[in-house]
Backbone as JSON Lines, residues from 0, in Angstrom:
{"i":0,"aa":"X","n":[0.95,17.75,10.05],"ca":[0.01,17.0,10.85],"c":[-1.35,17.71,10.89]}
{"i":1,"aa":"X","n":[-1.23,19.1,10.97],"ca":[-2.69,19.45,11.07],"c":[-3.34,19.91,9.88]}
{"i":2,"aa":"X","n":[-2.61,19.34,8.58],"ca":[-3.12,19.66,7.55],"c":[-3.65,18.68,7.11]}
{"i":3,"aa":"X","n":[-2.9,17.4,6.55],"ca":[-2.93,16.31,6.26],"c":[-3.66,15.13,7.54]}
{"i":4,"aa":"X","n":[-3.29,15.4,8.86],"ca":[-3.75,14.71,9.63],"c":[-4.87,14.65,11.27]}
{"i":5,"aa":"X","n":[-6.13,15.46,10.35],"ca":[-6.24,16.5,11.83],"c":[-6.74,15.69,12.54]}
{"i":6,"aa":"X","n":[-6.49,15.48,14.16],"ca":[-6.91,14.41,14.87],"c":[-6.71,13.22,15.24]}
{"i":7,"aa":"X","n":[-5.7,13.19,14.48],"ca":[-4.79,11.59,14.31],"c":[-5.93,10.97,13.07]}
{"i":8,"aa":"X","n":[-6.92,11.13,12.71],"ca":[-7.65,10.21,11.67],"c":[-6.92,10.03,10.24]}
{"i":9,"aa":"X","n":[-5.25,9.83,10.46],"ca":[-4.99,9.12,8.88],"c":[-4.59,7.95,9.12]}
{"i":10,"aa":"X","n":[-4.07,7.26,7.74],"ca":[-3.3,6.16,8.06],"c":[-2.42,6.15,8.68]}
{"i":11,"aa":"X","n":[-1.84,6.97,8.63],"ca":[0.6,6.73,9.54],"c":[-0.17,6.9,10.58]}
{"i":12,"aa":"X","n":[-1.26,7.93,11.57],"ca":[-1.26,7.67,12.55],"c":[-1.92,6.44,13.24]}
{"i":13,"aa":"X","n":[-2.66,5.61,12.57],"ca":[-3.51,4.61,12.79],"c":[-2.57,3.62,12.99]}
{"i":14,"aa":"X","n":[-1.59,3.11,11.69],"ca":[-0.72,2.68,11.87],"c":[0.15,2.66,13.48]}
{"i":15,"aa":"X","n":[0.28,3.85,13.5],"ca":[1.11,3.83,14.89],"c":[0.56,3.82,15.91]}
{"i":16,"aa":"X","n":[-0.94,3.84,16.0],"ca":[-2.27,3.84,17.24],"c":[-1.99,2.13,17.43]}
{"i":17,"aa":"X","n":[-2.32,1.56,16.22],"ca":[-2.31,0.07,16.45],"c":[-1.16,-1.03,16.35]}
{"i":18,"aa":"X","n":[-0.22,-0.36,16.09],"ca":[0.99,-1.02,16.39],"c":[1.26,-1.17,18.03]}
{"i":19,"aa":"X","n":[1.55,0.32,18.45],"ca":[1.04,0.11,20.25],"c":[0.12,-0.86,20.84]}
{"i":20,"aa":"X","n":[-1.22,-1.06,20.18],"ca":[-1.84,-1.6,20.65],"c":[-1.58,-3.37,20.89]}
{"i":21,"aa":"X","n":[-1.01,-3.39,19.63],"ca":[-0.38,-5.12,19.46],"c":[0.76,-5.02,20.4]}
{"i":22,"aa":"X","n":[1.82,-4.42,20.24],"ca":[3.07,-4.36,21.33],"c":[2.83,-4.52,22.75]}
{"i":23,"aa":"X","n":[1.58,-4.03,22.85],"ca":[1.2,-4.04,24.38],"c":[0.51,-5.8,24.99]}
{"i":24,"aa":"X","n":[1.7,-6.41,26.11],"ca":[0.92,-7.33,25.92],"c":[0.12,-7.43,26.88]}
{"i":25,"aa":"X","n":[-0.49,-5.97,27.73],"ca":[-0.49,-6.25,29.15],"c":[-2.69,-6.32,28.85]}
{"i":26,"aa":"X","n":[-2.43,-5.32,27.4],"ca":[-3.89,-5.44,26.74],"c":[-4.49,-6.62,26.61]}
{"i":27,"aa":"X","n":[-5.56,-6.64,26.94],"ca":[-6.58,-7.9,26.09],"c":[-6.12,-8.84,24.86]}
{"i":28,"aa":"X","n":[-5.78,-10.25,24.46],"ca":[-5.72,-10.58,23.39],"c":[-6.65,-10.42,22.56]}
{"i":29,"aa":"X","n":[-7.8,-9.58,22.66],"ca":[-8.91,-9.46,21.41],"c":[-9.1,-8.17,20.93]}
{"i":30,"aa":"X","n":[-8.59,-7.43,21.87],"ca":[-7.95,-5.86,21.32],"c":[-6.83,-5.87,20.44]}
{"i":31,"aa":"X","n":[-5.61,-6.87,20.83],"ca":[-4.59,-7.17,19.93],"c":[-4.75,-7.56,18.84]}
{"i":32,"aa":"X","n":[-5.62,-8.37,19.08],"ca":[-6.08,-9.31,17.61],"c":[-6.37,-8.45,16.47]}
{"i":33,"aa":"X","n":[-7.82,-7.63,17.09],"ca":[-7.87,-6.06,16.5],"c":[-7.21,-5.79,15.74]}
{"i":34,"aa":"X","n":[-5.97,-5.08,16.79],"ca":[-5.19,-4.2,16.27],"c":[-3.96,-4.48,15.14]}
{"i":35,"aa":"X","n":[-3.98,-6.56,14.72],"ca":[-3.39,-6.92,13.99],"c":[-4.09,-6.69,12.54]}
{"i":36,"aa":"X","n":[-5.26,-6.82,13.32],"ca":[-6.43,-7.15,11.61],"c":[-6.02,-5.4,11.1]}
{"i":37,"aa":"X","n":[-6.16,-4.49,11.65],"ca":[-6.46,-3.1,10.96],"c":[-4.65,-2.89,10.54]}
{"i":38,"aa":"X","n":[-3.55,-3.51,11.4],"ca":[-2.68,-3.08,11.07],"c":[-2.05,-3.52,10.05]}
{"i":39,"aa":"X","n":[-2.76,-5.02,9.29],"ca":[-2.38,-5.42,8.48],"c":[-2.89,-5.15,7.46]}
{"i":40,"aa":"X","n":[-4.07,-4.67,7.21],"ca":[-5.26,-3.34,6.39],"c":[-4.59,-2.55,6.23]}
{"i":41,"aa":"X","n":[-3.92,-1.45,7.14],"ca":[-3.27,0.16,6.83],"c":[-2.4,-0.29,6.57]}
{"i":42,"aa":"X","n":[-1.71,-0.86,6.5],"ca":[-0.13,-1.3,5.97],"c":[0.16,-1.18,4.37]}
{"i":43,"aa":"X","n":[-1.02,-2.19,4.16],"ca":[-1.04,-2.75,2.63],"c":[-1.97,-1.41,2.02]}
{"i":44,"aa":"X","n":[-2.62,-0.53,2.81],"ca":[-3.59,0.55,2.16],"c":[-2.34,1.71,1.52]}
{"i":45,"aa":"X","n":[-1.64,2.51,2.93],"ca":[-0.61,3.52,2.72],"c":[0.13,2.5,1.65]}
{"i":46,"aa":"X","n":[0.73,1.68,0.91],"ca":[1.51,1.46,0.08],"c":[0.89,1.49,-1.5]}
{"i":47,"aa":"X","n":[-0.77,1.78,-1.29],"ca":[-0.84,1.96,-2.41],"c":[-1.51,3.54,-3.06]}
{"i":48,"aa":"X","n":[-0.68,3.71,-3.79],"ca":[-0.06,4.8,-4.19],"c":[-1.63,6.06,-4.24]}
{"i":49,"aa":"X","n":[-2.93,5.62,-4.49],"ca":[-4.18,6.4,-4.83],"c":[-4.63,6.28,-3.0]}
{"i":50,"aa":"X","n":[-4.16,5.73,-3.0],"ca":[-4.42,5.94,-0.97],"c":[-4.21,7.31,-0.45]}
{"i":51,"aa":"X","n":[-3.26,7.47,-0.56],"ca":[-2.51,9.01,-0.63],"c":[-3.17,9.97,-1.73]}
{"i":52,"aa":"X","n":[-3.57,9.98,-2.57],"ca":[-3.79,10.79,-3.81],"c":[-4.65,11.67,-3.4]}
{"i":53,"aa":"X","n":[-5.19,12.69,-4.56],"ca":[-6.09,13.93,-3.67],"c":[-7.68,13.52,-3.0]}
{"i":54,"aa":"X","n":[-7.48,14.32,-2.24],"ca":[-8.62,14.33,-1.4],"c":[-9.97,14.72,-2.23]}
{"i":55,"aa":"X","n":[-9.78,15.31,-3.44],"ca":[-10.92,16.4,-3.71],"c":[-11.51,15.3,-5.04]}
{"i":56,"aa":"X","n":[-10.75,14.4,-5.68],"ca":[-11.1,13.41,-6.62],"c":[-11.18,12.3,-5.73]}
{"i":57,"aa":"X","n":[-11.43,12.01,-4.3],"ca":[-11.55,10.69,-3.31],"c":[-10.68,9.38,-4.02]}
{"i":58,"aa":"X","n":[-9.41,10.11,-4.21],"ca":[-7.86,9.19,-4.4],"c":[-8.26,8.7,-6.18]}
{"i":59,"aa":"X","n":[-8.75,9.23,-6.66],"ca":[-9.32,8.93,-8.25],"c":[-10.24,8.46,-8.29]}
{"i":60,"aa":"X","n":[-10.73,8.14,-6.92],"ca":[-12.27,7.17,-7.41],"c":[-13.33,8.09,-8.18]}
{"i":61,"aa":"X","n":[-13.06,9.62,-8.37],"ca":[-14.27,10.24,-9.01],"c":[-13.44,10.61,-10.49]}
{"i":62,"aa":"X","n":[-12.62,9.51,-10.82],"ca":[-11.95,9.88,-12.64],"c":[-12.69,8.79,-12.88]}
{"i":63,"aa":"X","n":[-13.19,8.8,-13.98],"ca":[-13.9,7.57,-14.59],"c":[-12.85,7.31,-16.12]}
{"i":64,"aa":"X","n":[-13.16,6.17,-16.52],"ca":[-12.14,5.65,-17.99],"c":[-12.65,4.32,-18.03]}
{"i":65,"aa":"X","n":[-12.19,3.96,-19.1],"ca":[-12.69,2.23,-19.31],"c":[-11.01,1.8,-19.33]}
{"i":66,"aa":"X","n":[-11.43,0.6,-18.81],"ca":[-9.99,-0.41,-19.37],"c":[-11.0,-2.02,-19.26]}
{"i":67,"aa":"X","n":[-10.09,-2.59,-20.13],"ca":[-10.62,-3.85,-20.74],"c":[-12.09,-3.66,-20.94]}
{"i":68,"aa":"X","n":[-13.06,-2.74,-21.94],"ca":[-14.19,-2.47,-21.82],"c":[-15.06,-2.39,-20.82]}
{"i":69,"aa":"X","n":[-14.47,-1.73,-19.55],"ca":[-15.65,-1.86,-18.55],"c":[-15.11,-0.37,-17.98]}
{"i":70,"aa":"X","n":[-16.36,0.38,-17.57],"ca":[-16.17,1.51,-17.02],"c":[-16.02,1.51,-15.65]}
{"i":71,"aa":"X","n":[-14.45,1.8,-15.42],"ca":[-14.14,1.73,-13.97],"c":[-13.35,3.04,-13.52]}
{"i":72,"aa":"X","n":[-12.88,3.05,-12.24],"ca":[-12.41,4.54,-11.66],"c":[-10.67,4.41,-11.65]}
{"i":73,"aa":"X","n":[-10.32,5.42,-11.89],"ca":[-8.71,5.36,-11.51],"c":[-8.44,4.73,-10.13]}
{"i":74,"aa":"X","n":[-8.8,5.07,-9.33],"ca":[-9.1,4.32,-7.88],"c":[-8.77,2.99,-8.14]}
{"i":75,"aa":"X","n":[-9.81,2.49,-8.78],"ca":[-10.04,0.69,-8.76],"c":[-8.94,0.13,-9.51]}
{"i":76,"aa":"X","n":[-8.19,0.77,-10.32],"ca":[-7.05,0.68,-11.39],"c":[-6.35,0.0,-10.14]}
{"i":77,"aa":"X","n":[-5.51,1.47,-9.7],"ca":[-4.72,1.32,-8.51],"c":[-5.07,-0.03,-7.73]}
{"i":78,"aa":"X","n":[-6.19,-0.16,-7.47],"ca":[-6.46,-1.1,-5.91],"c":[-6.17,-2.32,-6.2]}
{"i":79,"aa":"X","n":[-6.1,-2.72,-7.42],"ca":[-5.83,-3.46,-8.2],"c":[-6.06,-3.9,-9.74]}
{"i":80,"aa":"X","n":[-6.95,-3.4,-10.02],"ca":[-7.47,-3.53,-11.51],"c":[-6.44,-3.89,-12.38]}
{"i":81,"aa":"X","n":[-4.97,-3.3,-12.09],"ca":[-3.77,-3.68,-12.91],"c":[-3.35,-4.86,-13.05]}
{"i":82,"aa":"X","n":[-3.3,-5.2,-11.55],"ca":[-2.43,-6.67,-11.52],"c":[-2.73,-7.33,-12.16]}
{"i":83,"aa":"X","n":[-1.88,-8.01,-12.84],"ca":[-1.64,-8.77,-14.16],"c":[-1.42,-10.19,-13.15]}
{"i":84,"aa":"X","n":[-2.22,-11.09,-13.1],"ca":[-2.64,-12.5,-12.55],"c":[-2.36,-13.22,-13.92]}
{"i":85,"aa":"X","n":[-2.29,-13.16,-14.62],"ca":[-1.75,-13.81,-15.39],"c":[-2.4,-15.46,-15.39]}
{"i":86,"aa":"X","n":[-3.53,-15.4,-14.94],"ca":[-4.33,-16.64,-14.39],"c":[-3.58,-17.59,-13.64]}
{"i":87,"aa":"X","n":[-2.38,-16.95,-12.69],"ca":[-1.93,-17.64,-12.17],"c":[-2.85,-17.91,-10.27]}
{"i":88,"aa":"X","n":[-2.39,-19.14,-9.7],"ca":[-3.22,-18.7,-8.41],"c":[-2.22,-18.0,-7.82]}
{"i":89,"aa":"X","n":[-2.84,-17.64,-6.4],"ca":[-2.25,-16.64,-5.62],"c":[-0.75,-17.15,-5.03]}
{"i":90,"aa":"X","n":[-0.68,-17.83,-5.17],"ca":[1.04,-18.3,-4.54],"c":[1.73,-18.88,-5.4]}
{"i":91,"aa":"X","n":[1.51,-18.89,-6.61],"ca":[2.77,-18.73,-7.21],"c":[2.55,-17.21,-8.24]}
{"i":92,"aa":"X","n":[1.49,-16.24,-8.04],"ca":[1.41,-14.97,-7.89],"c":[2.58,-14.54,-7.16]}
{"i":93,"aa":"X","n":[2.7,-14.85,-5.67],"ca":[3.37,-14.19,-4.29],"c":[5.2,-14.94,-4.86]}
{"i":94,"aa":"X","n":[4.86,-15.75,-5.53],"ca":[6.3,-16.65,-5.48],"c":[6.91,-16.02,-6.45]}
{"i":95,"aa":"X","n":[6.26,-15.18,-7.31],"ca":[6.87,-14.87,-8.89],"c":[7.06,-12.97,-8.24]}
{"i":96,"aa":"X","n":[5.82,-12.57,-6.97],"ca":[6.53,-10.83,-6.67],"c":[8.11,-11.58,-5.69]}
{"i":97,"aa":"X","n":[8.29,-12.63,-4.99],"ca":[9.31,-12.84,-4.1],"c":[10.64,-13.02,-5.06]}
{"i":98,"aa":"X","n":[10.55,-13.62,-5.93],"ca":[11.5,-13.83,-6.78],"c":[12.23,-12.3,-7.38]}
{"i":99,"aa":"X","n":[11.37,-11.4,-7.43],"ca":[11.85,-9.7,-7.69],"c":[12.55,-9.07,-7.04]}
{"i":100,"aa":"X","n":[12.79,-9.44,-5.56],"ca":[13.4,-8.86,-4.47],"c":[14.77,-9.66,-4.22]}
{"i":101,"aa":"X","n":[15.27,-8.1,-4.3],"ca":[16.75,-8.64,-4.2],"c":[17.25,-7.75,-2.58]}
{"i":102,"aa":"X","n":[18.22,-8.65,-1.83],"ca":[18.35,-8.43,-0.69],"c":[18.89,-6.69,-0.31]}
{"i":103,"aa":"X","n":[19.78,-6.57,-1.37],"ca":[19.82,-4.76,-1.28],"c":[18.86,-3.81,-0.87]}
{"i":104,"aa":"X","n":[17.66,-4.48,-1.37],"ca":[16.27,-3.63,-1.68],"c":[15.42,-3.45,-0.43]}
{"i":105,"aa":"X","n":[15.62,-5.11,-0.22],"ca":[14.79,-4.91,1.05],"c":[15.61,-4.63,2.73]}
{"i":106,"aa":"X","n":[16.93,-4.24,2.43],"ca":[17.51,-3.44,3.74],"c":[17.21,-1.88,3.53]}
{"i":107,"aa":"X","n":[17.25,-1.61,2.62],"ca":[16.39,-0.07,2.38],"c":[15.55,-0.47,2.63]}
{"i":108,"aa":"X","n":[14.37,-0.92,2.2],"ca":[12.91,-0.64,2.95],"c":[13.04,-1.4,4.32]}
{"i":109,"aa":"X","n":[13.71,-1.54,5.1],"ca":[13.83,-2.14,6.43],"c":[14.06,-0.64,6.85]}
{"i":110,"aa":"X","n":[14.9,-0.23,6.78],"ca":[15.51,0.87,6.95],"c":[14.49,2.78,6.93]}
{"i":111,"aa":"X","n":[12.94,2.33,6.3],"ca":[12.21,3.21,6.36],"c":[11.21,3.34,7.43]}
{"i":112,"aa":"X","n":[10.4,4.22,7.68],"ca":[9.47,4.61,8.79],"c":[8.03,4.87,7.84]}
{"i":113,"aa":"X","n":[6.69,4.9,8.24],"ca":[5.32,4.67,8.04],"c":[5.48,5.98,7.13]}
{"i":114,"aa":"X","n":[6.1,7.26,7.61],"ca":[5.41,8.44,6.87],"c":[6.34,8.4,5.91]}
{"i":115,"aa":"X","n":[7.64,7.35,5.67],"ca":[8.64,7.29,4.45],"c":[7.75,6.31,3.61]}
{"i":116,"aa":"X","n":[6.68,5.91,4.1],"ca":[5.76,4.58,2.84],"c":[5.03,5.79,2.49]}
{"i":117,"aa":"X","n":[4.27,6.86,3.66],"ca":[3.25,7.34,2.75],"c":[3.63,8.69,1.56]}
{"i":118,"aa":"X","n":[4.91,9.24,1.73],"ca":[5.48,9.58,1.13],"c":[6.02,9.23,-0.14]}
{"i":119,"aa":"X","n":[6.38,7.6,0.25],"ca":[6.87,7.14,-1.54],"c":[5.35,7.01,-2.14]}
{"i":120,"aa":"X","n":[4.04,6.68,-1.45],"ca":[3.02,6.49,-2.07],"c":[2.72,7.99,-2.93]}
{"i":121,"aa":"X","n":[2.42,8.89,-2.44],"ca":[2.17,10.3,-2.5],"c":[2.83,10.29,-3.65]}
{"i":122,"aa":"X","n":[4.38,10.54,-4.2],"ca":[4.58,10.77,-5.06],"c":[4.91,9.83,-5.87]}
{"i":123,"aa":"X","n":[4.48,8.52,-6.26],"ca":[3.67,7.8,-7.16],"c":[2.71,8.1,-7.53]}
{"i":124,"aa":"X","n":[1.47,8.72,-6.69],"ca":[0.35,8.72,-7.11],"c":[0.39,9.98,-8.73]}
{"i":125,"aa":"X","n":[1.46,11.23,-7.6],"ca":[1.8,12.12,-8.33],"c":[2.02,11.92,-9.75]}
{"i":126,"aa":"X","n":[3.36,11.37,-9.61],"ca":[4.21,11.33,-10.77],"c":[3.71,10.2,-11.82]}
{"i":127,"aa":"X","n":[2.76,9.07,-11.33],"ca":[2.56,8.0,-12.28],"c":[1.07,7.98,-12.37]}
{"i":128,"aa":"X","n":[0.2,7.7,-10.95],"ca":[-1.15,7.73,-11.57],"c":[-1.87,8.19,-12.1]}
{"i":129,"aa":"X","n":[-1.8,9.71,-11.55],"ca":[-2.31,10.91,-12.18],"c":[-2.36,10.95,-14.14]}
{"i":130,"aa":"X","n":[-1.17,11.29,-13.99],"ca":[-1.09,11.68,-15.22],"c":[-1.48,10.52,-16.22]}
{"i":131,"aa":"X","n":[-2.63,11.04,-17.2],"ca":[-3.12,10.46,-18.09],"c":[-3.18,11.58,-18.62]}
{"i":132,"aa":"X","n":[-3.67,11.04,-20.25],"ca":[-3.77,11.53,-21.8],"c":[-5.25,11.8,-21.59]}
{"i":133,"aa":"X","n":[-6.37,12.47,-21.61],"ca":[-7.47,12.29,-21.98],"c":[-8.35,10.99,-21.3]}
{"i":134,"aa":"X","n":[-8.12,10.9,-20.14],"ca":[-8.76,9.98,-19.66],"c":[-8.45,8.48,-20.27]}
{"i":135,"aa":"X","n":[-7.29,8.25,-21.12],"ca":[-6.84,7.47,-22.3],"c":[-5.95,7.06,-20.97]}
{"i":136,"aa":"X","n":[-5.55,5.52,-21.43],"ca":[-4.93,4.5,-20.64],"c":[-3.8,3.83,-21.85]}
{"i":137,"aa":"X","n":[-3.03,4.52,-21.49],"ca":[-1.78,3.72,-22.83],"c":[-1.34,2.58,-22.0]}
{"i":138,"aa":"X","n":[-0.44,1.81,-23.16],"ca":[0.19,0.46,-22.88],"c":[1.63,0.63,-22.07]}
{"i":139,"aa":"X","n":[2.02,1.79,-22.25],"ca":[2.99,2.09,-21.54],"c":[2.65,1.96,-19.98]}
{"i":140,"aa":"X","n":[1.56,3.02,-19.65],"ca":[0.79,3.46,-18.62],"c":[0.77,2.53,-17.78]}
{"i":141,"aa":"X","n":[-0.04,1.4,-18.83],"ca":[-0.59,0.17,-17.98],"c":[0.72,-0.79,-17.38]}
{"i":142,"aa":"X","n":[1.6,-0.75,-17.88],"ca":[2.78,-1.52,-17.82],"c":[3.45,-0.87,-16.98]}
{"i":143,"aa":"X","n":[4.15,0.46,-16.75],"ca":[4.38,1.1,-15.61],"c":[3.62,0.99,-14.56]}
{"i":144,"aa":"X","n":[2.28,1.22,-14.58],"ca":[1.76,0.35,-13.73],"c":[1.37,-0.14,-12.57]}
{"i":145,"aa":"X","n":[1.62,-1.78,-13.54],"ca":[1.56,-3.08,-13.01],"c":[2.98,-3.15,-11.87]}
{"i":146,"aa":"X","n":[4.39,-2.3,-13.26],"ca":[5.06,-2.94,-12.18],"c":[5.46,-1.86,-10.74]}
{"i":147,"aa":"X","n":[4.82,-0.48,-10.76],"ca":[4.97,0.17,-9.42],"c":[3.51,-0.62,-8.5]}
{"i":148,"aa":"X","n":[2.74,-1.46,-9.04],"ca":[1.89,-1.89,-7.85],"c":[2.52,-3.28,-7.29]}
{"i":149,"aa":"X","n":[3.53,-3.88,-8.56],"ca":[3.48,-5.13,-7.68],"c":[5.15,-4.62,-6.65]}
{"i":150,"aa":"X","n":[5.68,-4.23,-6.94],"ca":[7.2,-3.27,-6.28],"c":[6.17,-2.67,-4.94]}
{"i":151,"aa":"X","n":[5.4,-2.34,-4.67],"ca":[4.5,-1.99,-3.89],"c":[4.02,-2.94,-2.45]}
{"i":152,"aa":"X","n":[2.84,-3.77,-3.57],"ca":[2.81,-5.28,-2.78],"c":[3.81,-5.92,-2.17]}
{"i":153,"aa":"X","n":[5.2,-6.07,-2.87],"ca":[6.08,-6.79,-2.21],"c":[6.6,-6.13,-1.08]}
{"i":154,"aa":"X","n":[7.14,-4.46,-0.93],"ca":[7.53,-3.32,-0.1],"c":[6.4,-3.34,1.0]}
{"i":155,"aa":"X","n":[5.01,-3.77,0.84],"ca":[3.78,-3.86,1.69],"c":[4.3,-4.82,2.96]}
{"i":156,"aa":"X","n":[4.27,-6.18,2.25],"ca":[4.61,-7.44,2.84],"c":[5.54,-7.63,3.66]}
{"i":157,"aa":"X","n":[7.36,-7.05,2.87],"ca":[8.44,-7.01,4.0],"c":[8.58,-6.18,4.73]}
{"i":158,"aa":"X","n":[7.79,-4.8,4.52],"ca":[7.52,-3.79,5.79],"c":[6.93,-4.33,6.86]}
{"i":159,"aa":"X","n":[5.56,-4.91,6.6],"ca":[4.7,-5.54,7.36],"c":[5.44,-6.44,8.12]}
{"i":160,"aa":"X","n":[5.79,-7.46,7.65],"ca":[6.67,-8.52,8.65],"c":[7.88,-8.11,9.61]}
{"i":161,"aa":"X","n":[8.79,-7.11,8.75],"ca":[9.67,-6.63,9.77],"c":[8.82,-5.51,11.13]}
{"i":162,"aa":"X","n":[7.67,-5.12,10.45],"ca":[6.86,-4.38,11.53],"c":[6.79,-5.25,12.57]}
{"i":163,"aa":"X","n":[6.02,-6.55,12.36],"ca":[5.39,-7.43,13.05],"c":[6.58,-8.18,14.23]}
{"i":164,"aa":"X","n":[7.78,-8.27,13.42],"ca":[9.32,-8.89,14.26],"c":[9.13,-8.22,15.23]}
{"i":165,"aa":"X","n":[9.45,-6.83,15.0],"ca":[9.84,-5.6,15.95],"c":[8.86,-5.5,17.2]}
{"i":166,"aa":"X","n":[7.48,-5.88,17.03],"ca":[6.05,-5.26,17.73],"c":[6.0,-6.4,18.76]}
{"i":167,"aa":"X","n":[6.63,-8.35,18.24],"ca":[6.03,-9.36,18.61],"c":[7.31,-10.21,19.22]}
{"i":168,"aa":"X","n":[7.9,-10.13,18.29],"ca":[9.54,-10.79,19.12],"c":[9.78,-10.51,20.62]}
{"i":169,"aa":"X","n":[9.96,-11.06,21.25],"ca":[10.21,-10.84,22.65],"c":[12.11,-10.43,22.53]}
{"i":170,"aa":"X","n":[12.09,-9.0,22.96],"ca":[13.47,-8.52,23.4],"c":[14.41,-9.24,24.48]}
{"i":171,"aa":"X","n":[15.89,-9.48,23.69],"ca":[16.18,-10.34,24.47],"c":[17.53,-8.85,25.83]}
């Protein structure tokens, strides 16, 4: 905590600043509201993998490389630059990551906590983004990937919602 998080200013703790804040219903509904908008921001941020990455390259945004002829940052790769849209629109995008998830999968990630996301992020960033050839972007690379960002996105989404059950459901 006081290495990685001095002050509470990271994500897991923000996360857990504004989850309280929504749970609480005794708060303002426009503080809640708030605290939905940022919690649905840090949610989808900690799951992606250069979120976590080093501090001293600002999560890759200071690696530069080209992909599809345009000079962009490892950063922007990650944030999305990968996803393969396939010129599809966005919902049957979401319909084709839902179709990937198989119910096994997502009782394990039910089953995890904020610093178990920023942890699997961390060593993704490690083990997959990082490492490049020469600033060189192979087809392998790119294809590994696509598919740890969209395994990501989807792990984003059913975290998020089972967050949201837990914070908003009224206990019976």
């Amino acid at each position: 905590m006081s290495r990685d998080c001095p002050e509470g200013s990271c994500v897991i703790e923000k996360i857990k600043e504004f989850s309280a804040v929504l749970a609480n219903v005794k708060l303002p509904l426009k503080s809640r509201k708030i605290a939905l908008k940022y919690l649905v921001h840090f949610v989808g941020d900690v799951h992606q993998p250069l979120h976590l990455g080093n501090h001293k390259d600002r999560g890759g945004g200071k690696i530069r490389l080209t992909y599809l002829g345009k000079k962009v940052t490892l950063h922007y790769l990650w944030d999305g630059g990968l996803i393969d849209w396939k010129k599809e629109n966005l919902l049957r995008y979401a319909t084709h990551l839902n179709a990937r998830v198989q119910d096994l999968e997502k009782s394990k990630w039910f089953h995890s906590r904020v610093n178990d996301w920023a942890d699997e992020s961390r060593s993704l960033a490690i083990k997959y983004a990082y490492p490049l050839e020469n600033n060189e972007l192979s087809k392998a690379y790119i294809s590994k990937g696509r598919e740890i960002i969209e395994q990501r996105m989807v792990q984003a989404g059913i975290r998020l919602a089972d967050l949201l059950n837990q914070l908003l459901l009224t206990k019976n």
